[in-house]
C-alpha positions as CSV (number, residue, x, y, z in Angstrom):
1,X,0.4,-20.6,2.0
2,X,1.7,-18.2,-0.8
3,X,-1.2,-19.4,-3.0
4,X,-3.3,-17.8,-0.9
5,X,-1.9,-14.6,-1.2
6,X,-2.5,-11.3,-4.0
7,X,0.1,-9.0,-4.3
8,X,-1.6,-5.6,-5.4
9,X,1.5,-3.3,-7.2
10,X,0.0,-0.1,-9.0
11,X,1.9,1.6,-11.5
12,X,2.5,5.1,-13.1
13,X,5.8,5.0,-15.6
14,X,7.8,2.1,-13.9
15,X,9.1,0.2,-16.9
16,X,12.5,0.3,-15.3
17,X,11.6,-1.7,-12.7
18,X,7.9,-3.7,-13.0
19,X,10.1,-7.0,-14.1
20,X,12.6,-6.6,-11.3
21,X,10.0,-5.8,-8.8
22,X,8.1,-8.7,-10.3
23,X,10.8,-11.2,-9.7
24,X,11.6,-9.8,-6.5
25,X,8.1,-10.9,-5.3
26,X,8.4,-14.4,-6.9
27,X,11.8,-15.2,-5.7
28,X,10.5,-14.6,-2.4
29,X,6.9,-15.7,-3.0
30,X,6.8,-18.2,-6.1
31,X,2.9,-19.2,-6.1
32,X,1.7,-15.5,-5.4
33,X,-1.1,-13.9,-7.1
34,X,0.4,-10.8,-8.7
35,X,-2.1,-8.1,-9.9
36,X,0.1,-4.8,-11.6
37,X,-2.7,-1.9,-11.4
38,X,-1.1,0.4,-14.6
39,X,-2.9,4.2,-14.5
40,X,-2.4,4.1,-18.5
41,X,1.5,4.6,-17.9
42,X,3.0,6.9,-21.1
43,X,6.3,5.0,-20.5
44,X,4.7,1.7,-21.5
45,X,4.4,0.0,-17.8
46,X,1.5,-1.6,-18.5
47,X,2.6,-3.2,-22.0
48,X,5.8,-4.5,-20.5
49,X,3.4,-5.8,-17.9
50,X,1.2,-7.7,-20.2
51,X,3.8,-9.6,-21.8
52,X,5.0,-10.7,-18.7
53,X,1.4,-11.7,-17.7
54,X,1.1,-13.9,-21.0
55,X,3.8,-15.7,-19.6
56,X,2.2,-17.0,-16.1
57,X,-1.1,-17.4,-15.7
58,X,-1.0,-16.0,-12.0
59,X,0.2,-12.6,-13.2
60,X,-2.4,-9.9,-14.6
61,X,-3.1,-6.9,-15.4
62,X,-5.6,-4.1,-14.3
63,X,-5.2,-1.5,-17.2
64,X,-7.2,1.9,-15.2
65,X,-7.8,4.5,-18.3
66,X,-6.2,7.4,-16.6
67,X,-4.2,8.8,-13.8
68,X,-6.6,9.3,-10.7
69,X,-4.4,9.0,-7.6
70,X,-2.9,6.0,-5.6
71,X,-6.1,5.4,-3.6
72,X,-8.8,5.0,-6.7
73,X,-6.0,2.3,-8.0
74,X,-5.9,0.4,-5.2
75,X,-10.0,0.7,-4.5
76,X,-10.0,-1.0,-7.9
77,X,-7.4,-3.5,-7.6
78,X,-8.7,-4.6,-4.3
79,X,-12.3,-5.2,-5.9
80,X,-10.6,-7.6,-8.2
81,X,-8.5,-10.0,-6.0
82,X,-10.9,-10.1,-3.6
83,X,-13.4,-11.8,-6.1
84,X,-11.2,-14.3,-5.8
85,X,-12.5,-16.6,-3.3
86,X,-9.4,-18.6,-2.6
87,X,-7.5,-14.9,-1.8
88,X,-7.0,-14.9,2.0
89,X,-4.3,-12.0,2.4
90,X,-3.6,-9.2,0.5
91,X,-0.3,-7.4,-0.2
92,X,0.0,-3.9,-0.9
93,X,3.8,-2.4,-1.9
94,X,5.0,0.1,-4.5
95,X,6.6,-1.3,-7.8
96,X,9.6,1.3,-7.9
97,X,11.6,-1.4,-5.6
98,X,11.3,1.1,-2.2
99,X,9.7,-2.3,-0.7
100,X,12.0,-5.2,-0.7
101,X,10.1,-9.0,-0.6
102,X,12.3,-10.3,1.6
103,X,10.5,-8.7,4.5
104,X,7.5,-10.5,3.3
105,X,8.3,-13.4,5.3
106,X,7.8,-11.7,8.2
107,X,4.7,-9.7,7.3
108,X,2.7,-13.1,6.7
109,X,4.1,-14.8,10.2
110,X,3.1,-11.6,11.8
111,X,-0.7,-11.8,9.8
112,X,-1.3,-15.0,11.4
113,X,-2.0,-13.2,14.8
114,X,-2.9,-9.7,13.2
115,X,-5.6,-8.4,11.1
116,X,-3.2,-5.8,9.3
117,X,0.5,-6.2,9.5
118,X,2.5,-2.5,8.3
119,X,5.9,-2.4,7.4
120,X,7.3,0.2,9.3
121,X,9.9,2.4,9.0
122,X,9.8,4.4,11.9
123,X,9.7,1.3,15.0
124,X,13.2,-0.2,16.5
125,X,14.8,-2.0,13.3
126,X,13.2,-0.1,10.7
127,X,15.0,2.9,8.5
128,X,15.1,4.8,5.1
129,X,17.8,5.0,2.7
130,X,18.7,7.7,0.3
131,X,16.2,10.5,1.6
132,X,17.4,13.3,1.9
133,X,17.0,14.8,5.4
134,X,13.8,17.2,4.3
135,X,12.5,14.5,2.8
136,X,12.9,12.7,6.1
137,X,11.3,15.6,8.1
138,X,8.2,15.3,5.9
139,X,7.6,11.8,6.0
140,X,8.2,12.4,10.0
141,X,6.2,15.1,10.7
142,X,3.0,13.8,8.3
143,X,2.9,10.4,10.4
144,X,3.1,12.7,13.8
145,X,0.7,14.7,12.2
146,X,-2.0,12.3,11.7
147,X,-1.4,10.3,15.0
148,X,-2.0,14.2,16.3
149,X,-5.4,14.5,14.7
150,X,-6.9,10.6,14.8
151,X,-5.3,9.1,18.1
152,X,-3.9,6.1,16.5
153,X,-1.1,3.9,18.3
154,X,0.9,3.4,14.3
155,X,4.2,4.8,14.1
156,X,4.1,4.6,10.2
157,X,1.0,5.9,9.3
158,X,1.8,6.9,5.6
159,X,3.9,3.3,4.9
160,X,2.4,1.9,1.5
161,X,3.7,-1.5,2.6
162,X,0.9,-4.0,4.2
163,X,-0.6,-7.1,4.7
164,X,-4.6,-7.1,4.9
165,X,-6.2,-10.1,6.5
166,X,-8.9,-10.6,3.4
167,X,-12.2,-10.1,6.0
168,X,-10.8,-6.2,7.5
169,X,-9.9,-5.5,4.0
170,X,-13.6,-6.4,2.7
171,X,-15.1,-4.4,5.9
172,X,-12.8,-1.1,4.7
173,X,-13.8,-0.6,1.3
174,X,-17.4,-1.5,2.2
175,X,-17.0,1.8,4.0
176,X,-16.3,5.2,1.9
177,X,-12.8,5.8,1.7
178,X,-12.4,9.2,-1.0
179,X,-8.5,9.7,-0.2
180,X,-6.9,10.1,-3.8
181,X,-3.2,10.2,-2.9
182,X,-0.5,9.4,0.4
183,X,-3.4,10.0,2.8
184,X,-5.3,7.0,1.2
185,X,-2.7,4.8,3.1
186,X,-4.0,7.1,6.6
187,X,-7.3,6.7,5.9
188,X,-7.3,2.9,5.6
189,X,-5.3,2.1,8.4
190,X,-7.9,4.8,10.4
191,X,-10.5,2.8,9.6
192,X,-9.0,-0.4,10.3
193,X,-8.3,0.9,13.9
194,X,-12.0,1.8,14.3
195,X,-13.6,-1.5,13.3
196,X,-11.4,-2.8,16.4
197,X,-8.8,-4.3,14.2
198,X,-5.4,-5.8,15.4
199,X,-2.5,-4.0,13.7
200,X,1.2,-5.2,13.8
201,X,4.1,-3.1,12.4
202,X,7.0,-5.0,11.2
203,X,10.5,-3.3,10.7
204,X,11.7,-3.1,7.5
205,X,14.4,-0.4,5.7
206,X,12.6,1.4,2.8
207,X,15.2,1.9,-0.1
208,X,14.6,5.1,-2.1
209,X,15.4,3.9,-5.6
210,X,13.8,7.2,-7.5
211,X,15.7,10.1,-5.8
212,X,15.5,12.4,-8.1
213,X,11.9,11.9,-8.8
214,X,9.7,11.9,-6.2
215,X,5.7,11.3,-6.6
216,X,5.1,14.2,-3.5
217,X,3.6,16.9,-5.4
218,X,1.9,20.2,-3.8
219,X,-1.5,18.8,-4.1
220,X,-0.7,16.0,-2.2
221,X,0.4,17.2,0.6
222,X,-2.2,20.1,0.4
223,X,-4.8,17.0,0.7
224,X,-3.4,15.6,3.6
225,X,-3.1,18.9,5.3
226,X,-7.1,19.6,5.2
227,X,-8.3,16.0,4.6
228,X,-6.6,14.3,8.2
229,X,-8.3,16.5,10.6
230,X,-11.7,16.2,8.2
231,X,-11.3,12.4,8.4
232,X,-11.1,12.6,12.4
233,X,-13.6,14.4,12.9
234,X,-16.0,12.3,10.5
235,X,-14.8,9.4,12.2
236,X,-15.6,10.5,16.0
237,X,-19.2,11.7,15.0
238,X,-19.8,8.7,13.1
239,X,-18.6,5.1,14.1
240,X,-17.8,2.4,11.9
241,X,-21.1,-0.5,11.4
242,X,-19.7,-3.9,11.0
């Protein structure tokens, strides 16, 4: 089964932890595809990634020139794994360890039945640990938010940790998605809703391994202030064509 599957892990200054986060995947996952998107990391992510990669041919690398935002990474790193024929799912989860593989197991039983499986923080069994209770309220309020705005029955709208069935996540990027950062991970799920896919949410307790430095910046949530209600209303004037 696990041969089947890509594990997609940007990066931005993660030397710390791309081996752990690596090994945490294969202990879990041992015949996985691994593909580490580095955004030209100044901390040396992406070398420490390419030795690892010279060690097993089913790790590589996607080395991106600059920093352009979580959703232009992923755009590209999905374009690569899925020319890859034999690909059939399609993990996405952040390298900084906030995602633990175990809960991977349960994400690919649940994509057997589902065309995109979220691991949620926010449904019965799910939790965070180490926010701090503002960073709590954001996280809340921006999933509220865009259920508010696009009518969608997710509770974790903004969770970077999914499973994409290989034919929805070929339909999605066929379509324009512009989101640069968080909202990337709203947009896609929006989208996957409207093309009348089947989308489970798994419990799982995110682990906030970076508290004292947090990727939210101003302009991030500034986009997903204005870009959410954009994206609704783009969406109800003009439905998706499989």
């Amino acid at each position: 089964m696990s041969e089947k599957i890509a594990i997609c892990l940007p990066t931005y200054n993660e030397a710390n932890n791309i081996s752990l986060v690596i090994d945490d995947v294969l202990g879990v996952l041992p015949d996985a595809y691994i593909l580490v998107i580095d955004d030209n990391s100044p901390d040396g992510t992406g070398k420490i990634a390419e030795r690892i990669a010279n060690g097993n041919p089913k790790i590589s690398v996607l080395h991106r020139p600059k920093k352009e935002g979580l959703g232009p990474a992923y755009i590209d790193g999905f374009a690569l794994v899925l020319s890859l024929k034999n690909i059939q799912l399609i993990v996405q989860m952040d390298a900084d360890l906030s995602h633990p593989a175990k809960y991977l197991v349960d994400m690919i039983r649940a994509s057997e039945k589902s065309d995109l499986v979220i691991g949620s923080r926010y449904v019965s069994g799910g939790s965070v640990q180490n926010w701090e209770i503002v960073r709590k309220m954001i996280s809340r309020f921006g999933s509220f938010y865009a259920r508010m705005w696009l009518k969608l029955p997710v509770s974790d709208l903004t969770s970077g940790f999914k499973i994409w069935n290989r034919n929805l996540l070929e339909k999605v990027i066929h379509h324009s998605i512009t989101s640069n950062g968080y909202v990337f991970q709203i947009e896609t799920t929006y989208a996957a809703y409207r093309l009348g896919a089947t989308i489970k949410e798994i419990p799982f307790m995110f682990v906030n391994r970076n508290a004292n430095k947090s990727k939210m910046t101003a302009e991030i949530a500034f986009e997903a202030i204005w870009r959410i209600p954009v994206i609704g209303l783009h969406g109800r004037q003009s439905p998706l064509i499989l």
